[in-house]
C-alpha positions, -999 to +999 in steps of 0.1 A: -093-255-525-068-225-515-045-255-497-043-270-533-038-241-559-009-229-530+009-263-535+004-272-569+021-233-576+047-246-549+052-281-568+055-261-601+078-235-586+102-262-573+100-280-605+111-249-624+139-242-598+154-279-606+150-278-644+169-245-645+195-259-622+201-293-638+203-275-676+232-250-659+251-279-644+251-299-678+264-266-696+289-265-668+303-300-670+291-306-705+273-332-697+247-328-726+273-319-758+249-340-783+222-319-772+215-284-783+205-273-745+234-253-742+244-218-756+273-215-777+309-208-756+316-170-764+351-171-754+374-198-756+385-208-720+418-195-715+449-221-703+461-196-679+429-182-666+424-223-657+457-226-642+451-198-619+422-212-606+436-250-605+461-230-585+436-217-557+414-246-558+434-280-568+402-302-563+382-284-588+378-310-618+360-289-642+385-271-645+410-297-650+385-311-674+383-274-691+424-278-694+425-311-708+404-303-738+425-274-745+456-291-745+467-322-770+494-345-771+519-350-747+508-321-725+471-336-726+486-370-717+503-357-683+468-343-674+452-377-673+464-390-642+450-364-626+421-364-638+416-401-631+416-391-594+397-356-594+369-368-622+371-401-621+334-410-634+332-377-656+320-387-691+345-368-705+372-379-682+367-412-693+366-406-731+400-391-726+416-417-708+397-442-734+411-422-762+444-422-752+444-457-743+438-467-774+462-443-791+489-460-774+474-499-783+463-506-750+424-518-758+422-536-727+428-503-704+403-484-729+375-511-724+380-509-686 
């Protein structure tokens, strides 16, 4: 009976642990933006703040996924390349590269 009580507290303990961690990692990535899961930004993510740290950590796509929402237009534009390498299944990613595709009347690269 002990045996039981101890693993079903274990099972429930573990299960808490993963919730928690998935929820974080959607807020981090925003992988959940049509659901209210995630508390409000305080502070907007500053462009030079995420250049600094693309800077000591080139591979690190959330924060070249952070940038590109900041930026627009051209200076957005010269972002997606590399994003199509670092994040190159991130939902956002893609609705970028989608986006921009079809701002420049290519729907065949925006279905793909």
């Amino acid at each position: 009976m002990l045996v039981t009580v101890a693993a079903t507290v274990l099972a429930g303990g573990l299960l808490y642990l993963g919730v928690t961690a998935h929820f974080e990692r959607s807020c981090l990535v925003q992988d959940t933006p049509y659901l209210p899961l995630c508390p409000e930004r305080e502070r907007k993510a500053d462009p030079l703040e995420l250049r600094d740290r693309l800077a000591r950590n080139p591979g690190d796509s959330t924060a070249w996924m952070a940038l590109a929402n900041i930026e627009s237009g051209p200076a957005q534009r010269a972002l997606l390349p590399a994003l199509a390498v670092l994040a190159p299944s991130n939902q956002n990613s893609l609705r970028l590269r989608a986006r921009d595709a079809l701002v420049q009347n290519q729907p065949e690269l925006a279905v793909k």
